[in-house]
Structure formats: C-alpha cells, structure tokens
KEZAKE-578107 format. One line per field, with one value per residue (C-alpha): residue number from 0; residue in three letters; z, x, y. Coordinates in steps of 0.001 Angstrom, whole numbers. Layout:
<pts>
numi	(NUM,...)
lokol	(ALA,...)
c3	(Z,...)
c1	(X,...)
c2	(Y,...)
</pts>
This chain:
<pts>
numi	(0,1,2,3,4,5,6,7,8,9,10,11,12,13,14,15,16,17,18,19,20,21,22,23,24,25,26,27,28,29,30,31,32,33,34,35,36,37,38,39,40,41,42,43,44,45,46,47,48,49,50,51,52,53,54,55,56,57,58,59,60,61,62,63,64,65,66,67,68,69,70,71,72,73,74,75,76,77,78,79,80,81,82,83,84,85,86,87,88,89,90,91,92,93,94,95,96,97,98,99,100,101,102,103,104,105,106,107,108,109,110,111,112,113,114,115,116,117,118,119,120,121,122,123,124,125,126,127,128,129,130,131,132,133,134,135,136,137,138,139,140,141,142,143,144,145,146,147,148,149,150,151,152,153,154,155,156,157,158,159,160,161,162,163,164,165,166,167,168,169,170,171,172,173,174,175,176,177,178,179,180,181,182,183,184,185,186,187,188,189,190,191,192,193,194,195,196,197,198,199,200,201,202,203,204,205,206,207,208,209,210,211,212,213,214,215,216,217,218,219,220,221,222,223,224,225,226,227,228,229,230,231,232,233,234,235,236,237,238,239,240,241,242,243,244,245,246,247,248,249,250,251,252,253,254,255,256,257,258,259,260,261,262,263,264,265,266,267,268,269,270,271,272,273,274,275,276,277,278,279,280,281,282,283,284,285,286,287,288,289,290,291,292,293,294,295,296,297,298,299,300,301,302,303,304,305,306,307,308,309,310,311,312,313,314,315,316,317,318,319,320,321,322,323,324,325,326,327,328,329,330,331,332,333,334,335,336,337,338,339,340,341,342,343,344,345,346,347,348,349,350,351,352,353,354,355,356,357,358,359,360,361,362,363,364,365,366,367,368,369,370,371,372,373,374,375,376,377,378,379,380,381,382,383,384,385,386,387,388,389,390,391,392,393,394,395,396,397,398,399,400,401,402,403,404,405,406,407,408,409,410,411,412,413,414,415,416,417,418,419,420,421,422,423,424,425,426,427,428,429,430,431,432,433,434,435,436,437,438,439,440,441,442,443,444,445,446,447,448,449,450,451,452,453,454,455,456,457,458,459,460,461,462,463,464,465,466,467,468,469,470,471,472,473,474,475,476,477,478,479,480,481,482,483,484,485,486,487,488,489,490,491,492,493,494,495,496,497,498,499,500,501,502,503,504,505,506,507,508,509,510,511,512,513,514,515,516,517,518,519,520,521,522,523,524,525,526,527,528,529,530,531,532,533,534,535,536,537,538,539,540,541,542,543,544,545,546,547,548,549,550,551,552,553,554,555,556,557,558,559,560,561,562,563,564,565,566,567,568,569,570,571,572,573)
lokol	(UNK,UNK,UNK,UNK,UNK,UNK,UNK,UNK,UNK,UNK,UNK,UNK,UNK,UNK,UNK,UNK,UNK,UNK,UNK,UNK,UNK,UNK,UNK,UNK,UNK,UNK,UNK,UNK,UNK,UNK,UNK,UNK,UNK,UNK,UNK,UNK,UNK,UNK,UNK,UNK,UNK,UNK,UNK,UNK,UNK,UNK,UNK,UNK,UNK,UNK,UNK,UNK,UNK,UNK,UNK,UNK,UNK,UNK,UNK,UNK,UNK,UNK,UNK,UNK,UNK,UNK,UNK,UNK,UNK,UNK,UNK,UNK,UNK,UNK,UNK,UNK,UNK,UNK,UNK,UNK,UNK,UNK,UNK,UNK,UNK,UNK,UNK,UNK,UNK,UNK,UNK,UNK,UNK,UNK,UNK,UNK,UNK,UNK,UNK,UNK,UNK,UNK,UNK,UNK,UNK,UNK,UNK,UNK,UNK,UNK,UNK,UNK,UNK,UNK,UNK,UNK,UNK,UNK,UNK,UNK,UNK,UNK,UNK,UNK,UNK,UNK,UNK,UNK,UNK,UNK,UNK,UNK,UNK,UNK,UNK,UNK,UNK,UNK,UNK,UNK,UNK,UNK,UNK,UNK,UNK,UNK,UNK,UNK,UNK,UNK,UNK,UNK,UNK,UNK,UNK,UNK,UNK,UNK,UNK,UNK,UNK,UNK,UNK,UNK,UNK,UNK,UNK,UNK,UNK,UNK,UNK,UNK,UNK,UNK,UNK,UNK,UNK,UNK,UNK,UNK,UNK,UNK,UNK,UNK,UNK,UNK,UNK,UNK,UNK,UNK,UNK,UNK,UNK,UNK,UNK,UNK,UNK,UNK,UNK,UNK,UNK,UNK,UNK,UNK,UNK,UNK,UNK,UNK,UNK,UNK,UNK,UNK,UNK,UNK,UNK,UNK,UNK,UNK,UNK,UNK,UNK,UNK,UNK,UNK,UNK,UNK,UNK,UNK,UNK,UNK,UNK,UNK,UNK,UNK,UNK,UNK,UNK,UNK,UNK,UNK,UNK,UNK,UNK,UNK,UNK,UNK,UNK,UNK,UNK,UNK,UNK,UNK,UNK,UNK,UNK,UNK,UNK,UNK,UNK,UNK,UNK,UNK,UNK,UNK,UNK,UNK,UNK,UNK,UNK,UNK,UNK,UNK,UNK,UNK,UNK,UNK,UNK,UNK,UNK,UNK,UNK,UNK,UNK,UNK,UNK,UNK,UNK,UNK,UNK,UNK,UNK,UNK,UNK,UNK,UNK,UNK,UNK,UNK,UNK,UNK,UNK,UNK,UNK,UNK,UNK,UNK,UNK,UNK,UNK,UNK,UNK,UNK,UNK,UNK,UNK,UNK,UNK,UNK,UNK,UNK,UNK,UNK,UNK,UNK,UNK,UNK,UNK,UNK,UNK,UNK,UNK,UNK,UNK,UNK,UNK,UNK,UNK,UNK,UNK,UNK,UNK,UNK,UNK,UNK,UNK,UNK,UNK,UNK,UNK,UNK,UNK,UNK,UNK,UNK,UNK,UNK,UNK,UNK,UNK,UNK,UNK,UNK,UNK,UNK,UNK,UNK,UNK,UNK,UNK,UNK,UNK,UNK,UNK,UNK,UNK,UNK,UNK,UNK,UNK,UNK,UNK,UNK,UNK,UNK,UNK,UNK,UNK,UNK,UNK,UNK,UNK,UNK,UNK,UNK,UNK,UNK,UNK,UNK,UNK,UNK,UNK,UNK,UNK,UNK,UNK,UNK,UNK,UNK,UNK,UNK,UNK,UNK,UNK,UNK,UNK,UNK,UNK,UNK,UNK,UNK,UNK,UNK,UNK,UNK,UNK,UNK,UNK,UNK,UNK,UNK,UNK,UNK,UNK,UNK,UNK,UNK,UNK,UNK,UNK,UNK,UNK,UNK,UNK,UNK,UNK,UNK,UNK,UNK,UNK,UNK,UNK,UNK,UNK,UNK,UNK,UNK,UNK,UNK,UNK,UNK,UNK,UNK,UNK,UNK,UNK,UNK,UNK,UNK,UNK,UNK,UNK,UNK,UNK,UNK,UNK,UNK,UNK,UNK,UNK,UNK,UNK,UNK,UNK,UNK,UNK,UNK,UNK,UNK,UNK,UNK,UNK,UNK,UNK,UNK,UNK,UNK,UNK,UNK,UNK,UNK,UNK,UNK,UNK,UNK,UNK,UNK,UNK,UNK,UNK,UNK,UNK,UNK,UNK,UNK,UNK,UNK,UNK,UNK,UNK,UNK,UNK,UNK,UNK,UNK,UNK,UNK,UNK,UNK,UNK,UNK,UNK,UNK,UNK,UNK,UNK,UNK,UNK,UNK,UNK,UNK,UNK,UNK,UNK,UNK,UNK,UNK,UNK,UNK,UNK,UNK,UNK,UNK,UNK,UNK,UNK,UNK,UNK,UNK,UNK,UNK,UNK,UNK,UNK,UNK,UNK,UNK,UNK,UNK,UNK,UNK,UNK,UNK,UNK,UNK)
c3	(34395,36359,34183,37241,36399,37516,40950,39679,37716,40382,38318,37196,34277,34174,31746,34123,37366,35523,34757,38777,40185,37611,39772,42955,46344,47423,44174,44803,48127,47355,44502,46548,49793,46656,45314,48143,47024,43320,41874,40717,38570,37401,35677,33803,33801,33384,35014,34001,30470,30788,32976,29693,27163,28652,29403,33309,33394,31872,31261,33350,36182,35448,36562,40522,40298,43375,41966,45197,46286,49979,52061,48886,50429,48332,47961,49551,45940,43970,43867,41232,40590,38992,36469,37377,36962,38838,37287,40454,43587,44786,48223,49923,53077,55220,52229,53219,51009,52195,52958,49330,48039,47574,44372,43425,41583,39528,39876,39718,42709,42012,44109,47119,48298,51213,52362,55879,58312,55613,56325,54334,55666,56325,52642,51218,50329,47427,46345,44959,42136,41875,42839,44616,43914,40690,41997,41184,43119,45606,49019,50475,47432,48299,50694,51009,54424,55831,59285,61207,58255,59830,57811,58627,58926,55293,54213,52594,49927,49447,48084,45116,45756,45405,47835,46135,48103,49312,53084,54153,57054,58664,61659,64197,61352,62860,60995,61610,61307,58059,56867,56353,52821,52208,50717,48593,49086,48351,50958,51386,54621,56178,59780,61390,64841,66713,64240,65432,62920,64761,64974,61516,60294,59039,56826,55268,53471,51150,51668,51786,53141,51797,54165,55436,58279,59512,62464,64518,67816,69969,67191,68270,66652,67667,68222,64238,62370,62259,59477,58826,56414,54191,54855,54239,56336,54892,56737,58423,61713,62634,65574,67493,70434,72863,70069,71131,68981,70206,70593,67101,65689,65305,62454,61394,59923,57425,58363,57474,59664,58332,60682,64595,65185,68347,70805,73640,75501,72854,74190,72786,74153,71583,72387,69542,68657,65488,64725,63179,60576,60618,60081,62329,60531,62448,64720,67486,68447,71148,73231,76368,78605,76085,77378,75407,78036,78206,74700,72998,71734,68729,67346,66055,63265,63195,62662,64957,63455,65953,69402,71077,74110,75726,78733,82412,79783,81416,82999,81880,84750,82339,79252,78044,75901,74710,71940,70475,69520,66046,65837,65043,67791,66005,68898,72608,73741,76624,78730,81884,85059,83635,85953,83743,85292,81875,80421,77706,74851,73884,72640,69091,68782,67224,69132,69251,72069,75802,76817,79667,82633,85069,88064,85380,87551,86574,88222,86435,87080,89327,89481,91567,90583,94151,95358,97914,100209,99931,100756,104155,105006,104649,107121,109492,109349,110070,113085,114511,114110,114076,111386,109558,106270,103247,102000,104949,105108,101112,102387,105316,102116,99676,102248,103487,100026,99878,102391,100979,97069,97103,98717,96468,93126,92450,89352,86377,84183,81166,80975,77699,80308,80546,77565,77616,81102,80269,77608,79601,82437,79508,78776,82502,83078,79662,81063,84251,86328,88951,91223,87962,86588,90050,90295,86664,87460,90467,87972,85732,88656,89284,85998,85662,88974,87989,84254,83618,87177,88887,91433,94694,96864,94464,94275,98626,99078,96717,98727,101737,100253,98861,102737,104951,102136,99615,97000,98575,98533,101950,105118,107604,106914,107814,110833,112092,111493,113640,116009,116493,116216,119484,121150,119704,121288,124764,126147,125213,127328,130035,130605,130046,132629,135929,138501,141255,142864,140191,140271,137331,136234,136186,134285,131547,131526,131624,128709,126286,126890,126493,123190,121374,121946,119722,116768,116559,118018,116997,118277,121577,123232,122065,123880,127031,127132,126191,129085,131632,130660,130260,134069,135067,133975,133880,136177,135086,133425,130167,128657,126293,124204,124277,121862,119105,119505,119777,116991,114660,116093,115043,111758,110810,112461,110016,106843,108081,108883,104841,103433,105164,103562,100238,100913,101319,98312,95970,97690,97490,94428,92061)
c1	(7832,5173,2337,31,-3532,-4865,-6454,-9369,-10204,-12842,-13417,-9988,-11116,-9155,-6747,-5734,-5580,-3418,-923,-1068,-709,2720,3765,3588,2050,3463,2170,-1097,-1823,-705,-3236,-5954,-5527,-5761,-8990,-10265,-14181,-13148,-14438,-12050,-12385,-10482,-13749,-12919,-9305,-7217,-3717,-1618,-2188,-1760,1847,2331,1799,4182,6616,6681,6088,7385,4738,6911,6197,2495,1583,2945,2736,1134,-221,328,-2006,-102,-873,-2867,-5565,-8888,-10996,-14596,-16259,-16867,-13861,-15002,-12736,-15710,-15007,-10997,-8750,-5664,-4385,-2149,-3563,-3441,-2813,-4337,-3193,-2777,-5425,-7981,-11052,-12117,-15819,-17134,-18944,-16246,-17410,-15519,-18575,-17214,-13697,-11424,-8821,-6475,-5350,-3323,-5567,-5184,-7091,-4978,-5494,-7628,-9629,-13072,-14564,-17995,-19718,-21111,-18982,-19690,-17982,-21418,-20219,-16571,-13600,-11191,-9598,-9717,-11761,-9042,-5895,-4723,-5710,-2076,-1214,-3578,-4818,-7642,-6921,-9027,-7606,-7962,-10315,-11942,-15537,-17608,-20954,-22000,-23102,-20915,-22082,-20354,-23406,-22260,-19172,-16650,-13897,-12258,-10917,-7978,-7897,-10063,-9408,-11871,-10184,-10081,-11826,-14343,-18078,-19908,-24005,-24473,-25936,-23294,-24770,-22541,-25578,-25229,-21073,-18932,-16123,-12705,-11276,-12786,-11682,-13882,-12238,-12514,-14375,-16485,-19856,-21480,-24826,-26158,-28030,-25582,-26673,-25058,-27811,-27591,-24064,-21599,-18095,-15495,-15079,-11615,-14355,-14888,-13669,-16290,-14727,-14909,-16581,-18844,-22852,-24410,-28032,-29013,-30522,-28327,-29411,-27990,-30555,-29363,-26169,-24171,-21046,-18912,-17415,-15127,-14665,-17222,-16103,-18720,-16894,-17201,-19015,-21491,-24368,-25809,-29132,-30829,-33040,-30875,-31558,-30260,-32915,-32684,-28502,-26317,-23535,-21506,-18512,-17767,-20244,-18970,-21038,-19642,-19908,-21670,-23859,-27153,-28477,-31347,-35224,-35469,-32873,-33916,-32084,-35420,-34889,-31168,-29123,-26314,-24024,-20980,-19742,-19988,-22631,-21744,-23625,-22599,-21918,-23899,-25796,-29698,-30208,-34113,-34568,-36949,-34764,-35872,-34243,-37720,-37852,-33967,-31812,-28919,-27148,-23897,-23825,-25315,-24371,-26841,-25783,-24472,-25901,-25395,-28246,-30482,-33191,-33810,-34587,-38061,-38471,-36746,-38529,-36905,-40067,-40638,-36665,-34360,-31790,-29458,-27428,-27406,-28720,-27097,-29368,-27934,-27433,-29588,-31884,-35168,-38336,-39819,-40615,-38218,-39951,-39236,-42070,-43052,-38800,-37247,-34581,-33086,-30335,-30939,-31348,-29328,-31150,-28941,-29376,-31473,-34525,-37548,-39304,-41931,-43706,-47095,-49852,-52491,-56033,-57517,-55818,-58224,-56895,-53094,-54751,-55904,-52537,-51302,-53419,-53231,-49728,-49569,-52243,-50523,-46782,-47236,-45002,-44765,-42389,-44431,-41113,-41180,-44446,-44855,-41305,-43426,-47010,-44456,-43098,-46918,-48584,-47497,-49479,-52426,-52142,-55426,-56999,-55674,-55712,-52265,-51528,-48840,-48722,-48440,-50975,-49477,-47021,-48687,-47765,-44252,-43789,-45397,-42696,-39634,-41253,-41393,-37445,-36707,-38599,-36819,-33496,-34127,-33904,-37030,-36597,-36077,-39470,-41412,-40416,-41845,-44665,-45661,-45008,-47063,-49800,-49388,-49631,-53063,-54233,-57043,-56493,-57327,-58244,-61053,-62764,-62263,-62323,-60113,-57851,-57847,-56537,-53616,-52805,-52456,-50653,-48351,-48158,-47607,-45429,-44604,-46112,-43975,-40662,-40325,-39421,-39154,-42626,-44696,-42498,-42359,-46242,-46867,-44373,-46653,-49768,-48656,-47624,-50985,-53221,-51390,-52487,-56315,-55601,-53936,-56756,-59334,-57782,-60397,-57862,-56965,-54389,-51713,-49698,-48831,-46104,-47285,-49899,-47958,-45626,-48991,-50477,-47578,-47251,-51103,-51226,-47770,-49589,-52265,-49366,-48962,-51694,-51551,-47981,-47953,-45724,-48115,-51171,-49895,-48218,-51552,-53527,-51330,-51489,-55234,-55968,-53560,-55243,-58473,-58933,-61021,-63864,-62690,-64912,-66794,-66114,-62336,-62734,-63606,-60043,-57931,-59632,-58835,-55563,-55484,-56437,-54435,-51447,-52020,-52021,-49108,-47198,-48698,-46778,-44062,-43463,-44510,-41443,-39282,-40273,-40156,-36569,-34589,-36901,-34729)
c2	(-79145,-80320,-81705,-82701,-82030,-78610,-78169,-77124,-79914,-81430,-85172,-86923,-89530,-92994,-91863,-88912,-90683,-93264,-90371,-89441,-92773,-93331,-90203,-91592,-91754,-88097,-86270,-87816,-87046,-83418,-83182,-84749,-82380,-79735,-81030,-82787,-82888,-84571,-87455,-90075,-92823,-96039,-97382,-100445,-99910,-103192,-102168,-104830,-104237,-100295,-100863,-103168,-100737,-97897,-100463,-100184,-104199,-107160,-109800,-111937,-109734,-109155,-112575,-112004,-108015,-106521,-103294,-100390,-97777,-98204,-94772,-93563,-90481,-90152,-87188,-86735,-87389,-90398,-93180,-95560,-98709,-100321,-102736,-102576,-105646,-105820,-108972,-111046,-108726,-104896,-103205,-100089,-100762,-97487,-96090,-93381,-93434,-90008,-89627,-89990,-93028,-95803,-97635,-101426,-103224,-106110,-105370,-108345,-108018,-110926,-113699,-111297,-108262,-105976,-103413,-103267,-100636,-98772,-96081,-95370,-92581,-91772,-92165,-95373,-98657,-100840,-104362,-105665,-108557,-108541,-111354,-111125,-114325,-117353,-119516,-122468,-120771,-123212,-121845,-121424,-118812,-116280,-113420,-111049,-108603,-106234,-106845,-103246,-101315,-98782,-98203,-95442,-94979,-95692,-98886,-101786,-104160,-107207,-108844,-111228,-111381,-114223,-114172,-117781,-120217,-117524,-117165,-113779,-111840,-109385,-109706,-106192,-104323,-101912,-100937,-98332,-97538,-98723,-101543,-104589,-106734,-110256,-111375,-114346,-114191,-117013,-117181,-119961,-119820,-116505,-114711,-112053,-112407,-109746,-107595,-105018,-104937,-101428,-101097,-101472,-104528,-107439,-109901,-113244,-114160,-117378,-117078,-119895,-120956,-123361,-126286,-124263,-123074,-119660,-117651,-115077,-115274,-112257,-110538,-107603,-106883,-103110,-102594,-103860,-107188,-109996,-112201,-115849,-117273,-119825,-119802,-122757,-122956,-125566,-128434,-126305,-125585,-122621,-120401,-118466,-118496,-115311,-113606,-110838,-110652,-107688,-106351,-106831,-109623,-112776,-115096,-118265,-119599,-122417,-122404,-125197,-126017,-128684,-128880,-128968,-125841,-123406,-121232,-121434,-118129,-116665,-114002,-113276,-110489,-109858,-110633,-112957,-115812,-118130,-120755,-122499,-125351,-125559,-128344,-129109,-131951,-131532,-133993,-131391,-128416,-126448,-123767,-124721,-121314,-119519,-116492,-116201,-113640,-112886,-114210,-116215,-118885,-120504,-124273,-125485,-127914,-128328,-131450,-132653,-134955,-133947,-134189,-130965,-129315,-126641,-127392,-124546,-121875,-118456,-116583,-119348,-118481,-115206,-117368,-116366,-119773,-122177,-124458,-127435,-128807,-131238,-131274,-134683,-135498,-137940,-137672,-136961,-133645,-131959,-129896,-130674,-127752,-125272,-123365,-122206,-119994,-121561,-125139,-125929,-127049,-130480,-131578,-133921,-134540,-137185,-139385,-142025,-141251,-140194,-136554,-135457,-133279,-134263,-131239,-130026,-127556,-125733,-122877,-121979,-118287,-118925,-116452,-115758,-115880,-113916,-111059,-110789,-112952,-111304,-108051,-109656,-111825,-108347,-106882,-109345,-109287,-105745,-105856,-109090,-108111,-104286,-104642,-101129,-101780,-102608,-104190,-106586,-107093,-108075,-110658,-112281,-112175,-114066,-116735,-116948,-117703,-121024,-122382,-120624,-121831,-123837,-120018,-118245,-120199,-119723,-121441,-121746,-118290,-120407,-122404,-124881,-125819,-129342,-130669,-129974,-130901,-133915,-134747,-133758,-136373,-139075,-138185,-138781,-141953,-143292,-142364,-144348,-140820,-141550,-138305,-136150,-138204,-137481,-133551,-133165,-135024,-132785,-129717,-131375,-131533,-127759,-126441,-127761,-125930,-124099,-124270,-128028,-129404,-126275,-128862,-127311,-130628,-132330,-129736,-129581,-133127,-132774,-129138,-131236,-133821,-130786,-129524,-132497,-134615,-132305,-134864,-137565,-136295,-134919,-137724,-134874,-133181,-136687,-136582,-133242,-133663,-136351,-135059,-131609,-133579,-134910,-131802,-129879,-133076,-133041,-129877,-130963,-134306,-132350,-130197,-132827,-135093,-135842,-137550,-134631,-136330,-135811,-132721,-130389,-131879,-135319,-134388,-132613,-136069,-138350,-136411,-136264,-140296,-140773,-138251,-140207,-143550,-142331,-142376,-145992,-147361,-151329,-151403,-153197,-150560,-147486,-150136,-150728,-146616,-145810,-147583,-146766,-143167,-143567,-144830,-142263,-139241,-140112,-143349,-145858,-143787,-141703,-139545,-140521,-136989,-137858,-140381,-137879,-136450,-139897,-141331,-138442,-138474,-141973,-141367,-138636,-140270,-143611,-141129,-139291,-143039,-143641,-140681,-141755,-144575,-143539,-140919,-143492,-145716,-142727,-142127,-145494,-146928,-148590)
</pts>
C-alpha cells in the first residue's frame, strides 16, 4: 500500500516529511515533481534522536552518522530546516532547493557538511545563526563544502554564523544578484577560490578567520558593494591573489590582516578602494602587479608592521590617487617602477625604514590657464604649414606648448600637489637617491606655477632655465645652445663685415671663427681666433655697433658654460 502523503496536500509538516525522507530519495522526488509549489518543513527536528526512536540507528552510529539528502529535489515553496540538528554532519550534495525561500536559521549541521554541486534556485537563502561545526572539533575531522553550489538570484544570509574551526570550502560555487550577508561569521580554515560572488553586494562585516588563513584566489565580484569592515583575518595565510573585485565600492576599512597578506594581481576595477585604518601584521603585504585601475585608492591611517610591496602595479598611470598619508611603515615600503599621472600621497607617515622609488616617475596632469594663445599657435600653424588636419595640427599645438608654458600659464591641475611632492623629495634625499631628489624638486617647482609663485619675471627666468638646461639635468641643451648661438651670430658678422677683398666663402669661414671665439672668450685660443678673425673681416676699424652683439654673445655664452657645469655637478654628485 502506498501511504505517501496525498498530492494535494501543498505544506508537508515535520512529522510528514520525516515519513517521506524514511522512503527514500526516489519517492521523494516523485512527490515533489507532484506538488512542486509545497512548503516543507523540518522545523526544529533533531534527526538523530528521531532515527533513534524508530530504531533505524544505533547510538553507536549516531555519533559519526552522516544524515543523506544526496540528489534530494525541493519544491518552489518554503523549505524550512530551521532549528534542525543533524547530530555528526548531513549532505545535499547534487540537492535542488527549487526556487522557494530556502530557510536553515539556527540549525546545527555537525562537524562534516556538504552542500556539493547544490542547486538553490532562484528564491531567497537563509543560514542566519546556526553551526555548522563544535567549536572544539580538531580541524582535520571536519568539512563544510559548498564547492560548485549554484545560488540564484535570491539573497544568502550567513550572518551569525559559526563555521568552527572545520575547513570551509566555497570554492567554484557561483552567486547570483542577491545580496551575499557573512556578517559577523566566524570561519576556521575557509576557501573561496574560484568562487564567482555575481553582482550583488557582499559583505564580511566584523567577521573573523581562524589563523588556518583564507583562500580568495581567482575569485570573481559583479557590479555590487564589497564590504570588508572589521574583519579580522587570523594569522593565516590570506590569498587575494588574481582575485577580481569587480566594479562595486570596495571596503576594507578598519581590516586586520594578521598573516603573510596576498594581492598580487588583484584587480580592482572599482572607483573607490578603502583600505583606511587597517592593520597589516603579517610578515609580508603584497600588491605588487595589482591593478587599482582608475581608482581612488585609499590606505590612510593604516599600520604596516610587514614589509609592503606596491611595487610594477598594473596600469598604474590610470590611478586617480593614491593616499598613504598619517600611516606607520614599520617596515620598508616598496613603491618602486610605478608610472603615476598623480602624486602619491605620502605625506605625515611614520618610518623608520627607507622607501624604495627606484625608476619610480611622476607625470602629473598640467593645465592651461590661456587658451588664447593655443588658438593662435593653431592658426599660425595652419597659415605657415598649410596644414589642413585638425588632428595634426592639435599633434604639432601639443609638442609646441612646451616652449610656451610661461605664455600660457600652464600649471599643475592639482594644485595640493606641493606638499606631497615635497615629502616624496624628503624620502629621496634620505635614501641618498640625488637625481630622484632633483626631478621631485623641479615637480615641486612646477606645481606652484601660477598657484603659489604668479610673478611674471620670476616665473620667466626659471622658464629659461627649464628651456636651455632643463633645470640642470640636460648637458646637451647648454651645448646645442651655444653651438646655435654661434651659427645664429655668424650670418650677422658675415654681413656686417667691411673688408672687400675677401670672397664669399672666406667670409662665411672668417665669420663662423670670429662668432665661436665669442664662446670662450678668456681662453687664449678663443683671443688670438678672435683677433685674427676680427682684422680679417673688418680690418683694423670694427664697428662700434658690433660690440652690442659680441658682448651679449659673451654673456649668454658664460650662462650657458654656467649651466653646463651645474649639469654636470647635479650628474656625477656623490
């Protein structure tokens, strides 16, 4: 006779789906594909001592029994295992939950749980307050698996749960939209490798690991909040590696990593990145190859105590900030070949080690203050060249602007560069690294143009100096200088010269000598060139006019031969 509840009975109470389970997986899933909207419920329902009561366990067997809902389908309504206890563990592996809501708050899972290759539909998932494991099992005696789950678009609340120290494995299992909550969890050793968290928010709030460590490589975030607060991570190894954390909010905030912390080749795609007031204890922090994308990237008011690599980060030129500012370095800091169009902020740290920049460059974004004169360089351009490609013509503007900074008041967009550039020059000069020191100092120069420094004149003489020296760390551009000034001057003296019995040639030869003498004019050489020239071109009577020319010649040859040498003391200083 077959005493299986009648399809139309649309809720089956604990009693009665007790009764179905005894018959076994293939009765079940024929009753459920019968009644596949019901509601069923194992509220409160303490299986070990129900199996004891009908005599289907021995109490020997109740402490390592493995209760088996293996391949089990659920209807589309309510599944309530609230309050359950299944004594040692239970498996659903292969279950699917149907698209109902999935209810398991407070139920005590024992010390070997798996939820493999489950399946819970579409509805809402709930594991707020229950334990999965005693929290005094030894770790190597226990399991909780959700390797390959597939959850649907519902949400999933783990919040208050305690996991034990039982190894937990997330790894493959796929989320959907909903929000993720392991709010306030209590995890032992804990895998989501390879986990795919959709694009709900996901939140760990106040959470903590054993020291076992936990595993998020090549784990996958969607488009929601990920939220980090609080969390304490152990002294475990914690595995970031190759994680994607997608294109919410990312928040770390107030995080404590105890253990060798890993990054590397994290991507953070998101526009903000807070990792504000954490505390980094491991021996290790790595971030190195990590790509912040166009982030804002956030480690404010956090303490080091491990040594911390940010250096080759990925994409760093598309970094929108980076602010380490009022945080303790109690070891080296690692921001070595990183390319920024932004001024890491550095500023008001604590440390007591050195800070690597070593090929360590900064581009900062310029503006310009006049577009007037653009709008004529372009039409100039376009009258001289008969160029007709805006495209090319807007190439030749760009490559033209910087000889026409001081014109056009081009200037820093940031303006509270200063300060930070300031303190990345102190960080070079302390780590002995002159050329690093004197390329932040000339940023530091430019970022005041026209924000702290306006004087015109002032402003003129260090333009020049930028042109004919590059602020002293250019040898060829004092000598291609002087080299031109004597080719620009010999044409004047050619043309000026009053003896007619030298031919054309002569003259161009007699010129070139006279205008190179004017370079080094104390050397005896450049004296007797010079006079010999001199008589040459103009016999014994030079005009008096002349003199106006050679003298500036002079002059501007001496500050040229200045800048010279200041290249080459900035170059070989020790």
């Amino acid at each position: 006779m077959d005493d299986r509840p009648p399809p139309q009975d649309t809720r089956l109470e604990p009693e009665n789906a007790i009764k179905l389970w005894f018959k076994g997986r293939d009765i079940w899933n024929l009753w459920v594909s019968e009644n596949p909207n019901a509601d069923i419920s194992f509220l409160n329902v303490n299986f070990n001592e129900i199996l004891l009561q009908v005599g289907k366990l021995s109490e020997n067997d109740a402490e390592c029994n493995v209760f088996l809902f293996d391949g089990f389908n659920f209807p589309n309504g309510l599944t309530d295992f609230s309050g359950a206890n299944f004594g040692y563990g239970v498996s659903f592996e292969n279950a699917d939950f149907g698209n109902g809501y999935k209810r398991f708050n407070f139920t005590k899972f024992g010390n070997n749980t798996s939820f493999k290759n489950a399946i819970f539909g579409t509805g809402d998932i709930s594991f707020h307050g229950s334990t999965f494991a005693d929290p005094n099992v030894d770790i190597d005696d226990g399991y909780v698996n959700f390797i390959d789950a597939r959850f649907g678009d519902g949400d999933v609340d783990f919040m208050f749960v305690q996991f034990g120290p039982v190894t937990v494995n997330f790894w493959g299992a796929i989320f959907g939209k909903g929000k993720i909550c392991f709010d306030s969890v209590q995890f032992g050793n804990v895998g989501f490798a390879g986990t795919n968290f959709g694009d709900g928010d996901t939140t760990f709030f106040d959470s903590s690991i054993s020291d076992q460590g936990i595993i998020f490589s090549k784990a996958k975030f969607g488009r929601g909040f990920i939220v980090f607060c609080g969390t304490n991570f152990g002294n475990g190894e914690i595995d970031f590696q190759k994680t994607d954390f997608g294109e919410g909010y990312i928040n770390f905030t107030g995080a404590i990593f105890g253990g060798v912390t890993n990054f590397k080749c994290a991507i953070f795609p998101a526009d903000e990145v807070n990792f504000s007031y954490c505390h980094f204890n491991g021996s290790k922090t790595d971030f190195s190859k990590a790509d912040f994308g166009g982030s804002n990237v956030d480690f404010s008011h956090s303490t080091f105590d491990s040594y911390t690599d940010l250096s080759n980060l990925c994409n760093s030129q598309d970094i929108k900030a980076l602010d380490l500012s009022h945080s303790s370095f109690n070891k080296t800091l690692d921001l070595s070949f990183n390319i920024f169009q932004m001024v890491p902020d550095l500023t008001c740290i604590d440390t007591s080690h050195p800070i690597s920049l070593d090929y360590f460059i900064i581009n900062p974004k310029l503006k310009s203050n006049k577009n007037i004169l653009r709008s004529l360089i372009v039409l100039v351009i376009i009258l001289w060249s008969g160029v007709r490609s805006l495209k090319s013509t807007y190439k030749l503007v760009t490559l033209s602007l910087p000889m026409s900074q001081w014109l056009n008041q081009v200037t820093f967009k940031d303006y509270t560069d200063t300060g930070r550039i300031r303190k990345l020059k102190q960080i070079a000069e302390e780590n002995k690294d002159h050329s690093k020191a004197l390329d932040l100092h000339v940023l530091e120069l430019k970022s005041k143009h026209w924000h702290e420094n306006t004087n015109r004149t002032a402003l003129f003489g260090e333009f020049l100096f930028d042109i004919f020296s590059d602020y002293g760390r250019s040898e060829l551009r004092p000598i291609v200088s002087m080299f031109s000034l004597g080719l620009v001057f010999s044409p004047l003296y050619a043309l000026s010269a009053t003896n007619p019995d030298i031919n054309i040639l002569n003259k161009i030869q007699y010129s070139l000598t006279f205008s190179y003498s004017q370079i080094l004019p104390l050397l005896q050489s450049s004296k007797l060139a010079q006079g010999s020239a001199s008589k040459l071109l103009y016999g014994e009577q030079v005009p008096n006019w002349l003199f106006l020319f050679t003298g500036f010649q002079n002059i501007a040859s001496l500050i040229l031969i200045f800048l010279l040498g200041l290249c080459l003391r900035n170059r070989f200083r020790i």
